[in-house]
TORKOL-4160 file (C-alpha; in steps of 0.2 Angstrom, whole numbers, padded with zeros to 4 digits, m for minus):
307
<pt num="1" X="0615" Y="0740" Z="1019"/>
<pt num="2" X="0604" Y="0748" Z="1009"/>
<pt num="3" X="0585" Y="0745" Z="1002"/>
<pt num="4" X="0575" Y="0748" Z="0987"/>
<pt num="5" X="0557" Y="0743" Z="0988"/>
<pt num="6" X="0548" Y="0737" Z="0972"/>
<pt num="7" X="0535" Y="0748" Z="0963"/>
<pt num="8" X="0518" Y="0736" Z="0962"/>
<pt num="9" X="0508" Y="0737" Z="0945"/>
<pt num="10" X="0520" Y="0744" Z="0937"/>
<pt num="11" X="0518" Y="0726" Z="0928"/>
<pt num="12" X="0509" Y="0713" Z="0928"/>
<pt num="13" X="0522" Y="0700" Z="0926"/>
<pt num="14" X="0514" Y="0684" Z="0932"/>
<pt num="15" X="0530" Y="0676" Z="0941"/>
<pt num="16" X="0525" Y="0691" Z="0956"/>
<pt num="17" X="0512" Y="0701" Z="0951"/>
<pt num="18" X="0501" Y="0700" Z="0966"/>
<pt num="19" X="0482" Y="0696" Z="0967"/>
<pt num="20" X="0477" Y="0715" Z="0967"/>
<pt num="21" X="0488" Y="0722" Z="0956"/>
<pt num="22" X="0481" Y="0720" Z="0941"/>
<pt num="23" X="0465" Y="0730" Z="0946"/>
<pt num="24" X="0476" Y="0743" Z="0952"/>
<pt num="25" X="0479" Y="0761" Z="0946"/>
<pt num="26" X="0488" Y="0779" Z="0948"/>
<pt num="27" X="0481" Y="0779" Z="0965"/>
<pt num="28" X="0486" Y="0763" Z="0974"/>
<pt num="29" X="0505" Y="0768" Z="0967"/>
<pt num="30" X="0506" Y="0785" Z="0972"/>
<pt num="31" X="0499" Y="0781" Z="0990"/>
<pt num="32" X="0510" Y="0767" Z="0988"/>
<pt num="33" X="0527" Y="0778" Z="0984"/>
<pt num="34" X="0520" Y="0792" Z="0999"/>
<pt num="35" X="0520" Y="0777" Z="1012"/>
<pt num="36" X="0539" Y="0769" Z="1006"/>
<pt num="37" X="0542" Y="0789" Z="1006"/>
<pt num="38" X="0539" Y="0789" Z="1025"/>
<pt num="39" X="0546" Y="0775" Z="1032"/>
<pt num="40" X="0566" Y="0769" Z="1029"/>
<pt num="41" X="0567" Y="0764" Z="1011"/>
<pt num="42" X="0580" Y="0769" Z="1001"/>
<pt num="43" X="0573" Y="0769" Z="0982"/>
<pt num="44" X="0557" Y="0764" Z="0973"/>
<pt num="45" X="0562" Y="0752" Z="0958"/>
<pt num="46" X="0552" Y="0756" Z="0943"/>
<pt num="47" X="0552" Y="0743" Z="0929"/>
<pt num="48" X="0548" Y="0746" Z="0910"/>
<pt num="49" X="0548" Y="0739" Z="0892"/>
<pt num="50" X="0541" Y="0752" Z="0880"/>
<pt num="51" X="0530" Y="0739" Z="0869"/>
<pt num="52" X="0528" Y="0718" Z="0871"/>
<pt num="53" X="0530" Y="0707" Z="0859"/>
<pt num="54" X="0512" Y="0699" Z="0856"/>
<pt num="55" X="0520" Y="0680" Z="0858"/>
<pt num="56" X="0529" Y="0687" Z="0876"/>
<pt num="57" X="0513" Y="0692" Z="0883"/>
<pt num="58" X="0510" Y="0677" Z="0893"/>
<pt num="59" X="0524" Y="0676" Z="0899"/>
<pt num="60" X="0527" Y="0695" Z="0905"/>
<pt num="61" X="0511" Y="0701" Z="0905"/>
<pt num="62" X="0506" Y="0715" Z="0892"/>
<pt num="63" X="0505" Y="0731" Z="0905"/>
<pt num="64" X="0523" Y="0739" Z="0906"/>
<pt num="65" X="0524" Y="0757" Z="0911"/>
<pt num="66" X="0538" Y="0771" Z="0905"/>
<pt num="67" X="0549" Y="0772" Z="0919"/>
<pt num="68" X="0552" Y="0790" Z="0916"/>
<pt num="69" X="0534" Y="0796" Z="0914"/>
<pt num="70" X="0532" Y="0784" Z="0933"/>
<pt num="71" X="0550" Y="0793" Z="0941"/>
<pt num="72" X="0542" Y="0809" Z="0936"/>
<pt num="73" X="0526" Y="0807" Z="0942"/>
<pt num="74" X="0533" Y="0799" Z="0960"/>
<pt num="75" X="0546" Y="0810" Z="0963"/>
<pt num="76" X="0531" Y="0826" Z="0964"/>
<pt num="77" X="0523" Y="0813" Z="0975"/>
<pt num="78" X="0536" Y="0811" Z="0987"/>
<pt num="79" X="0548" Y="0822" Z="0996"/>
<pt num="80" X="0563" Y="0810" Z="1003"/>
<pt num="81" X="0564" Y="0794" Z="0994"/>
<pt num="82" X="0575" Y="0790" Z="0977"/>
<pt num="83" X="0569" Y="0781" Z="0961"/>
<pt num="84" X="0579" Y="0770" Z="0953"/>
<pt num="85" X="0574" Y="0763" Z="0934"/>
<pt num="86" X="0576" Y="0744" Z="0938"/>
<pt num="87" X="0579" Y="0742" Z="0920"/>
<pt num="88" X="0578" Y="0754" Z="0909"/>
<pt num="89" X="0587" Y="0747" Z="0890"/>
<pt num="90" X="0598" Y="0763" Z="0886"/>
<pt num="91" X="0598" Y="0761" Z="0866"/>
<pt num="92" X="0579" Y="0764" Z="0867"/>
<pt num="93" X="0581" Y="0783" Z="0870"/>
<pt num="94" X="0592" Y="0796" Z="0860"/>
<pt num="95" X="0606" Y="0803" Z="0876"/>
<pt num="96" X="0601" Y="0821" Z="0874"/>
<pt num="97" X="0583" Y="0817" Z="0878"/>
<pt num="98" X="0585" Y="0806" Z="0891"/>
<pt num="99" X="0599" Y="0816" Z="0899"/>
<pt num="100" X="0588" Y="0830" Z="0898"/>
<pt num="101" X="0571" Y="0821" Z="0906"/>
<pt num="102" X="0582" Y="0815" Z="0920"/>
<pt num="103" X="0591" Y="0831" Z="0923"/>
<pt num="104" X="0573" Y="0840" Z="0922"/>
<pt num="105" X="0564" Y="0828" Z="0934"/>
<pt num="106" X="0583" Y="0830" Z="0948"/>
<pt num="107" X="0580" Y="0852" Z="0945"/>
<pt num="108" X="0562" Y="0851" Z="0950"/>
<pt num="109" X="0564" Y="0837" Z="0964"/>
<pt num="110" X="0579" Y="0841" Z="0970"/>
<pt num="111" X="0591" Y="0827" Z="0965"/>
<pt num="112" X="0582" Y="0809" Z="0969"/>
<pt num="113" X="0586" Y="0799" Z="0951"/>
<pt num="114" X="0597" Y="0784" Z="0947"/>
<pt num="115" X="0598" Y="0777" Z="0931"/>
<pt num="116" X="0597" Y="0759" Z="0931"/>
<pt num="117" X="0601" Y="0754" Z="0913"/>
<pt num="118" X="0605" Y="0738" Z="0902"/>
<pt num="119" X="0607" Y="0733" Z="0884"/>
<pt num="120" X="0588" Y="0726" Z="0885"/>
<pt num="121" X="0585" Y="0709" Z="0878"/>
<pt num="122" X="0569" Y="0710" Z="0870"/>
<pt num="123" X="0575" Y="0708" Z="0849"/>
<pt num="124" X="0555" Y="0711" Z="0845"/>
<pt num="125" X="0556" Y="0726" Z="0855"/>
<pt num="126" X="0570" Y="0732" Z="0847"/>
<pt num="127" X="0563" Y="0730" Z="0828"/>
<pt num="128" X="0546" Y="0737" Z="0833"/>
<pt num="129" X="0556" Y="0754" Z="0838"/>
<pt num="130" X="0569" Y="0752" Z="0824"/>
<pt num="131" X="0585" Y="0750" Z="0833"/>
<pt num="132" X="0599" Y="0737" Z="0828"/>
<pt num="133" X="0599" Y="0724" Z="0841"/>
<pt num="134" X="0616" Y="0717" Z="0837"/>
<pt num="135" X="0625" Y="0734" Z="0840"/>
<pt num="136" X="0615" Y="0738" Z="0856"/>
<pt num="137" X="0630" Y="0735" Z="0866"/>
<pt num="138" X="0641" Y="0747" Z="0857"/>
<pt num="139" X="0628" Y="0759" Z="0857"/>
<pt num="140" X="0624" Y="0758" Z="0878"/>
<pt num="141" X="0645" Y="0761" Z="0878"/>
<pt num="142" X="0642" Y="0777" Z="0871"/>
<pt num="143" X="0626" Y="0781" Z="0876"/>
<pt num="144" X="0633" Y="0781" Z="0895"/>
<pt num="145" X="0649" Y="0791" Z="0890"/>
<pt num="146" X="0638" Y="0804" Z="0882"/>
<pt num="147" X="0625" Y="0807" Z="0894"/>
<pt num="148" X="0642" Y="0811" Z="0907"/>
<pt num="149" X="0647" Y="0825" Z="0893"/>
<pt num="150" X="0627" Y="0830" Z="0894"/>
<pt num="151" X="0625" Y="0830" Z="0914"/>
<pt num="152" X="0644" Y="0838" Z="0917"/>
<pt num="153" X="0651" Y="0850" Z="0903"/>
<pt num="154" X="0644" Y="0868" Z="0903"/>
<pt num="155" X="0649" Y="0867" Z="0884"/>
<pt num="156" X="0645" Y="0849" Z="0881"/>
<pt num="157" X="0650" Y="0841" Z="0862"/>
<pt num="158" X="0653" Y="0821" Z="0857"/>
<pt num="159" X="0656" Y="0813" Z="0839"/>
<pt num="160" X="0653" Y="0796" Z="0840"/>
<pt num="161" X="0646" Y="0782" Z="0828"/>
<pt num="162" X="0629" Y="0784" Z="0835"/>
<pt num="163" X="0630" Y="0800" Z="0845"/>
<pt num="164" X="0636" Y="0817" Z="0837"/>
<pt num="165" X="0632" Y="0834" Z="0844"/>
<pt num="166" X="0641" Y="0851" Z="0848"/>
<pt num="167" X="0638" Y="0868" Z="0848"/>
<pt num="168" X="0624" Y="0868" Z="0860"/>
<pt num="169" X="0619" Y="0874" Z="0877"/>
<pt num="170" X="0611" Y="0860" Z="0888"/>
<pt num="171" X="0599" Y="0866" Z="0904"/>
<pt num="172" X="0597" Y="0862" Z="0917"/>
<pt num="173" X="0610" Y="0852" Z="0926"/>
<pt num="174" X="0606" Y="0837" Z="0937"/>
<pt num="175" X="0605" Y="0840" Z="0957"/>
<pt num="176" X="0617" Y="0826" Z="0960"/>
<pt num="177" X="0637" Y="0831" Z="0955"/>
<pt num="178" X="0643" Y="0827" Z="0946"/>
<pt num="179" X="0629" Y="0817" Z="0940"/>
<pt num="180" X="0615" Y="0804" Z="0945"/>
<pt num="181" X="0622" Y="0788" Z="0947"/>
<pt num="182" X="0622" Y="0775" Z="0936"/>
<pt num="183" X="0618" Y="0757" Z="0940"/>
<pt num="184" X="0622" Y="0746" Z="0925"/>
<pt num="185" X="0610" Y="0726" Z="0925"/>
<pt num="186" X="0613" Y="0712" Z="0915"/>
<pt num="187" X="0622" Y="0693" Z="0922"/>
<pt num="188" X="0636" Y="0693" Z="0909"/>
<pt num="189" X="0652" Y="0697" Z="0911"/>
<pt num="190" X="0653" Y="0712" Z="0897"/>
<pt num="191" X="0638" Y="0718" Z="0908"/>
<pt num="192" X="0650" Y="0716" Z="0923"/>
<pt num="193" X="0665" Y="0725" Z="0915"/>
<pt num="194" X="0654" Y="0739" Z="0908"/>
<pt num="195" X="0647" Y="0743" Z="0926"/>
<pt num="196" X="0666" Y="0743" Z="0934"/>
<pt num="197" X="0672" Y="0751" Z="0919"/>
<pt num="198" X="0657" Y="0764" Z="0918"/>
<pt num="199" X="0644" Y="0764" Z="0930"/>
<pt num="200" X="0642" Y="0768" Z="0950"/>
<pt num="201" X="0634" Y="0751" Z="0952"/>
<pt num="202" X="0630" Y="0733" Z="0948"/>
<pt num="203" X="0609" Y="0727" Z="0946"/>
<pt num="204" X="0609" Y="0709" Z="0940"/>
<pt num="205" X="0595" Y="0699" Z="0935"/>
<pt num="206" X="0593" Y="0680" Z="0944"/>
<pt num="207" X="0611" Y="0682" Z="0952"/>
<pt num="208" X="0609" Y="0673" Z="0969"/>
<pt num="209" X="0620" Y="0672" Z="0985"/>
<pt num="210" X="0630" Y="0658" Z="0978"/>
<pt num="211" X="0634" Y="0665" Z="0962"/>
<pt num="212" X="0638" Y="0683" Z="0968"/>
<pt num="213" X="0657" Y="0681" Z="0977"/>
<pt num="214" X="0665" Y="0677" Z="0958"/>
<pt num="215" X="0654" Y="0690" Z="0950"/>
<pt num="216" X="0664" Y="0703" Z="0962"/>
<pt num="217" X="0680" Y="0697" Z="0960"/>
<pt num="218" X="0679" Y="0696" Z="0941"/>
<pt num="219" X="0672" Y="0715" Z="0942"/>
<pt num="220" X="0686" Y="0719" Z="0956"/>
<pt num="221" X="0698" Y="0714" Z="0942"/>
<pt num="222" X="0692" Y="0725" Z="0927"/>
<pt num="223" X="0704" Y="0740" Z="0927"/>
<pt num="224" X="0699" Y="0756" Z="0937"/>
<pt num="225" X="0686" Y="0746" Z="0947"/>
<pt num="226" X="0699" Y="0748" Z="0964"/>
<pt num="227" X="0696" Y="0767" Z="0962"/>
<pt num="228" X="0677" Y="0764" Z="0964"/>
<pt num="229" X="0676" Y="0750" Z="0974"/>
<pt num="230" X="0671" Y="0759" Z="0991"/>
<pt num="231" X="0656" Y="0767" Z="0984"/>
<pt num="232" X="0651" Y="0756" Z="0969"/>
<pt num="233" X="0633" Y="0748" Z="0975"/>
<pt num="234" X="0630" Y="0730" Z="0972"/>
<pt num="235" X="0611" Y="0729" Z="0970"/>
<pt num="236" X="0604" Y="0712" Z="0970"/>
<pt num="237" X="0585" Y="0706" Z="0973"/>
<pt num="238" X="0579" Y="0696" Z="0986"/>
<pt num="239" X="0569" Y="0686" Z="0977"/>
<pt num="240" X="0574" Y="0670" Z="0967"/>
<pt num="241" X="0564" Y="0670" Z="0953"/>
<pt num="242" X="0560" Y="0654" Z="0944"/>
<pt num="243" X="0561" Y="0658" Z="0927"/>
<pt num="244" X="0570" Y="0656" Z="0911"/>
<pt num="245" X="0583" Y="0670" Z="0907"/>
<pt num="246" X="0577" Y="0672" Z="0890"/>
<pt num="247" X="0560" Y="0667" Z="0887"/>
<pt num="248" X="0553" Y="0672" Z="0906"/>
<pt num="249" X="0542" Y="0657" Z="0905"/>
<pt num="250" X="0540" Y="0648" Z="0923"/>
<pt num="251" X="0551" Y="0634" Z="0926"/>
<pt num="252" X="0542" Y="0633" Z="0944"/>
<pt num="253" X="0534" Y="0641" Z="0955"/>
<pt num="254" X="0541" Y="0659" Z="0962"/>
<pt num="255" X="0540" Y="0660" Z="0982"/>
<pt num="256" X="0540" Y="0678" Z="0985"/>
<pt num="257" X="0544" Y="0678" Z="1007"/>
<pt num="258" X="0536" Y="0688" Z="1019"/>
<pt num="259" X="0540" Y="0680" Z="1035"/>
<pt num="260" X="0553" Y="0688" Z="1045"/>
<pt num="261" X="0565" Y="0672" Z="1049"/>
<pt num="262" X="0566" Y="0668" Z="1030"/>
<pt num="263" X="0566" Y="0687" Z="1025"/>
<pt num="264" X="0582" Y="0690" Z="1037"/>
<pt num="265" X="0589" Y="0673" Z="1029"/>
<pt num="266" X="0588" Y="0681" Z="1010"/>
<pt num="267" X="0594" Y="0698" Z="1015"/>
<pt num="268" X="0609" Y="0691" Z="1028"/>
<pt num="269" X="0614" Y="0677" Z="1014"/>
<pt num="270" X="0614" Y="0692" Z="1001"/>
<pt num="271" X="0626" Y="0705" Z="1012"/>
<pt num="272" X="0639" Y="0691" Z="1017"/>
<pt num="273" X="0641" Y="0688" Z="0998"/>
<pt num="274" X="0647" Y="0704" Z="0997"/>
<pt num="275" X="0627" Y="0714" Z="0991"/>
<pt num="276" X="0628" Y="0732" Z="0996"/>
<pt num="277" X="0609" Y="0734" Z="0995"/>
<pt num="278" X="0594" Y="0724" Z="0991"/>
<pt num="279" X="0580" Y="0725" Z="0980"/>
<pt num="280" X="0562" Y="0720" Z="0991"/>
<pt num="281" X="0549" Y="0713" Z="0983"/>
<pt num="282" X="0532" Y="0715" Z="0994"/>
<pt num="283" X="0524" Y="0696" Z="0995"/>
<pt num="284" X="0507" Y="0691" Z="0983"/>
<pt num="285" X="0498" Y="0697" Z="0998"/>
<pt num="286" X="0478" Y="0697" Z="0993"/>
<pt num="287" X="0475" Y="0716" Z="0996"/>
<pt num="288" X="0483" Y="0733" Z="0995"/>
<pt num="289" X="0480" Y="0738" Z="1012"/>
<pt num="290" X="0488" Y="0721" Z="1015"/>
<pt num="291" X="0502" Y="0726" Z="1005"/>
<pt num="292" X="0505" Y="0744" Z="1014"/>
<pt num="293" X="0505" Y="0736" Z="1030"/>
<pt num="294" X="0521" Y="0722" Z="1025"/>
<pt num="295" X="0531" Y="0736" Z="1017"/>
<pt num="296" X="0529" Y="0746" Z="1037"/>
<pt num="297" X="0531" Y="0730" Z="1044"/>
<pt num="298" X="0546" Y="0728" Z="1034"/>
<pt num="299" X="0554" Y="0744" Z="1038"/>
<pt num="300" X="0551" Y="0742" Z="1057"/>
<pt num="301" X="0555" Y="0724" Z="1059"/>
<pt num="302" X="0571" Y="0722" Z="1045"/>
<pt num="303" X="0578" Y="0735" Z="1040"/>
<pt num="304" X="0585" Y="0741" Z="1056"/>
<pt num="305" X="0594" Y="0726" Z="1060"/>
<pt num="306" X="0608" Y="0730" Z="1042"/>
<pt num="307" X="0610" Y="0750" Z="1047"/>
């Protein structure tokens, strides 16, 4: 089992944000990263929307880093530990300059980049940076087989309805062969079939313990998913988030735990339905410090009981 600890004030989404988060700056996260970087965790998730519509503000909170910008910055931070763009909506970024920033960041850090990408969902979002929402599906499909061409040809060229390019050189390479690995989010089943059919991994959003055993066995029967299956990661968040899918407004309140007994409940529940790794959010614990000490206290006190 793996673990991938979530970045605080990275957001300030209201349904977690903690009491001291939204005070918080490039201090508090870069302590934050170096402490998860010495102790057992696995990745730092980083979040991101590039601009929020005015009328979602409420519900998502207006502060929303760039994950890329965040990756960069952390992975100079830290010596060990992965990031992990938890989600980063493909369409938003041309693939030769995103292939290049990741590629760039994995040359000067040594590898420690996965991409987690989605469609997005945001339509406001979408028409702010003038990219057709109703073809960002199509447009993620070749965005991901691109960005393969980018990371792994020495002579790397692809026509496509969105993508076209040849007859240039594209340096560096990423670290990790034969490239980073791509973990692909989303709950329905053309997400599912686009992460079997072209990603190393699975991240959902509000996918719990009960629903996850037919999410695997549709995803088991897309075509080529068998050849992957033993190291295709299934990443799903420990907390239950009480909110809808599409507006993010509260339908109740979300308990964030931090108690061990429910804590080893979430995480056990998670691997018997088949999770190969979960993402940790840290409790709304009233401090920083506070905050530091759950994520060692994690480390010591669960995570060794699922290696």
């Amino acid at each position: 089992m793996k673990f991938a600890l979530a970045t605080p004030a990275m957001n300030t989404y209201p349904a977690a944000m903690a009491p001291w988060e939204s005070n918080a700056g490039g201090a508090e996260v870069v302590r934050y990263a170096r402490k998860a970087d010495a102790l057992g965790w696995d990745w730092l998730t980083l979040s991101e929307h590039l601009v929020m519509p005015t009328e979602m503000k409420e519900m998502m909170g207006a502060r929303w880093c760039e994950s890329t910008a965040v990756a960069g910055v952390l992975m100079g931070a830290t010596q060990r530990i992965h990031m992990l763009t938890y989600i980063l909506p493909l369409p938003y970024r041309h693939p030769l300059l995103l292939g290049k920033q990741i590629a760039t960041m994995e040359f000067l850090a040594g590898g420690r980049f996965t991409l987690g990408t989605a469609v997005g969902h945001l339509e406001r979002e979408f028409e702010a940076l003038g990219i057709p929402f109703n073809q960002r599906g199509a447009m993620t499909d070749e965005y991901l087989q691109a960005l393969k061409v980018i990371w792994t040809s020495d002579t790397p060229s692809f026509e496509g309805k969105f993508v076209r390019f040849k007859d240039v050189t594209i340096e560096p390479k990423p670290v990790q062969k034969p490239h980073p690995p791509i973990f692909i989010g989303g709950n329905t089943k053309a997400a599912m079939k686009r992460a079997a059919q072209l990603g190393d991994g699975w991240i959902p959003w509000l996918v719990t313990a009960a629903d996850l055993p037919e999410c695997i066995e549709y995803m088991k029967s897309v075509p080529g998913f068998e050849e992957k299956a033993d190291r295709f990661e299934i990443l799903v968040t420990t907390t239950a988030y009480q909110v809808d899918d599409v507006t993010h407004g509260e339908t109740a309140h979300t308990d964030i735990a931090g108690d061990r007994d429910t804590v080893l409940r979430e995480v056990e529940a998670l691997q018997k339905a088949g999770a190969t790794s979960v993402q940790v959010m840290p409790p709304r614990v009233e401090t920083f410090e506070q905050c530091l000490e759950w994520i060692e206290w994690y480390d010591h006190e669960i995570i060794p009981q699922f290696r």
